[in-house]
C-alpha positions in Angstrom: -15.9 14.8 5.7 -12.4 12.4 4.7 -13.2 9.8 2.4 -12.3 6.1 3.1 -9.3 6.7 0.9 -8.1 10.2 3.0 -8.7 8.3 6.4 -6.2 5.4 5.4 -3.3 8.1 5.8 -4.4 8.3 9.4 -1.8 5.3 10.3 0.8 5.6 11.9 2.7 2.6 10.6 2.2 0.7 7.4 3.9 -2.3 5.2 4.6 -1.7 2.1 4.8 -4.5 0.3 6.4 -5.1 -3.5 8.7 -7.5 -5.6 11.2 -5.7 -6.9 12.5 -8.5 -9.1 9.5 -8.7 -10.7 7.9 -5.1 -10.8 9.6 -1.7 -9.5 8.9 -1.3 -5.6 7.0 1.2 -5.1 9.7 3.9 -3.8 7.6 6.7 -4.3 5.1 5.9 -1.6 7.6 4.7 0.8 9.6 7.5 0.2 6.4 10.0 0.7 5.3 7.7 3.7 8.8 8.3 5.3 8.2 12.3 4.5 5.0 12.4 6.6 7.1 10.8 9.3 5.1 7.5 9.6 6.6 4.3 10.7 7.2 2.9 6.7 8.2 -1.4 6.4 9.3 -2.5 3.2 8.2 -5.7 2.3 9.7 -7.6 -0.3 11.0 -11.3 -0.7 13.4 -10.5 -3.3 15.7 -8.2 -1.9 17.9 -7.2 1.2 17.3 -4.2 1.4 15.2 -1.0 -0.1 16.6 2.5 0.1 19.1 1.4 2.7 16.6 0.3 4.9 16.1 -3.4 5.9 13.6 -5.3 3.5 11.4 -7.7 5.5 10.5 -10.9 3.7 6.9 -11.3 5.1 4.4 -9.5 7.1 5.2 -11.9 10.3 8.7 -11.1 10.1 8.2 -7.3 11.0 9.7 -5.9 14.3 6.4 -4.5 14.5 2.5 -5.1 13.7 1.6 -2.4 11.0 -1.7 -0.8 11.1 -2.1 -0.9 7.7 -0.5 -2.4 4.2 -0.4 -1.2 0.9 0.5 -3.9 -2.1 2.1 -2.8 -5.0 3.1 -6.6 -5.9 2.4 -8.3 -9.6 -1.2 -8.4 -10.2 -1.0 -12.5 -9.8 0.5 -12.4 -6.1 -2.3 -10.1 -4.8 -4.4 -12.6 -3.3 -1.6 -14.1 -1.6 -0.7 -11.2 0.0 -3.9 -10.3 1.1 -4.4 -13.1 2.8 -1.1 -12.5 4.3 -2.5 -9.3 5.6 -5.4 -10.8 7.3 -3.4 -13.1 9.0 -1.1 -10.9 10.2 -4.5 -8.5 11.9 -3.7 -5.4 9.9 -7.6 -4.5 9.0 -6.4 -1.6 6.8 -5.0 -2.3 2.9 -4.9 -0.4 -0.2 -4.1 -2.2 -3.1 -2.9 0.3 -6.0 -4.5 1.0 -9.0 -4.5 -2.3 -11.9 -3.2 -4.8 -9.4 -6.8 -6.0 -7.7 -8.3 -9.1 -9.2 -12.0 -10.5 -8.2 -10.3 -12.9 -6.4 -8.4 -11.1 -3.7 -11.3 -8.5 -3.5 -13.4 -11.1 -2.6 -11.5 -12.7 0.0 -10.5 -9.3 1.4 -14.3 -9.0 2.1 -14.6 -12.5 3.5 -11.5 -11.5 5.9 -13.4 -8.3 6.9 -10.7 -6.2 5.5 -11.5 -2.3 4.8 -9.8 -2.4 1.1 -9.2 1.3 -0.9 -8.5 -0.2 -4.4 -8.9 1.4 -8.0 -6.6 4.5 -7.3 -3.0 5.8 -6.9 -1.6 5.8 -3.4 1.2 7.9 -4.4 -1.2 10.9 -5.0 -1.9 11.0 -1.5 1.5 11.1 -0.1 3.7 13.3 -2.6 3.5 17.1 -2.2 4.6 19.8 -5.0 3.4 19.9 -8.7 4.2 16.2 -9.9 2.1 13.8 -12.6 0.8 12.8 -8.7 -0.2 16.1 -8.1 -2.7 16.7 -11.6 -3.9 12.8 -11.3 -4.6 14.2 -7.7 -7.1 17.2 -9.1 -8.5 14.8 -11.8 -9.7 12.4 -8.8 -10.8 15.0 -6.5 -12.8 16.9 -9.6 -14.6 13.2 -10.6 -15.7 12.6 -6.9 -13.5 9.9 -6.4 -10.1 11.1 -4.0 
């Protein structure tokens, strides 16, 4: 049986929100997003644009609704977001590994959100022998992939 962390790769469209003049976007898992063909929205108020692909400023200013986010923002602008994400109905949100505070969990629950936090996302969505790939094993050894 998929864990609740396996079944959020079962979208077929996500956002994936950074800040890339604060904190690195998070390339990697729009990049392996983009390789499992998914529809993949970057989301970022600081920039134009993120590998050549049109940034989107907000959640409501998507062509599309996503069915699920992923934040990868400063640890401080995670509740925000998340209660971006509500608004905008996506139900579905992984927040990556170090950036969840007791704040935004606990307004993720109020919202009804399903939230996968406390991991990697990219370990789901590279393939191939990569630092991804061994925290990958260490998580599925431990019980918790």
């Amino acid at each position: 049986m998929s864990s609740n962390f396996e079944t959020f790769w079962d979208h077929q469209s996500f956002a994936v929100i950074g800040h890339e003049a604060r904190k690195n976007f998070p390339v990697l898992t729009y990049q392996g997003l983009k390789k499992h063909g998914k529809t993949v929205y970057p989301v970022d108020p600081s920039v134009q644009q993120i590998e050549g692909d049109r940034a989107y400023a907000d959640l409501a200013c998507l062509p599309d609704k996503a069915d699920a986010a992923i934040l990868e923002v400063p640890k401080e602008e995670t509740v925000a977001w998340i209660g971006q994400v509500a608004d905008a109905g996506i139900r579905d949100v992984w927040i990556h590994m170090g950036r969840d505070t007791p704040e935004a969990l606990a307004l993720a629950e109020e919202k009804g959100l399903n939230v996968r936090s406390g991991t990697c996302a990219v370990m789901y969505v590279t393939k191939g022998f990569t630092y991804h790939s061994i925290h990958k094993w260490i998580m599925q050894l431990i019980g918790k992939y």
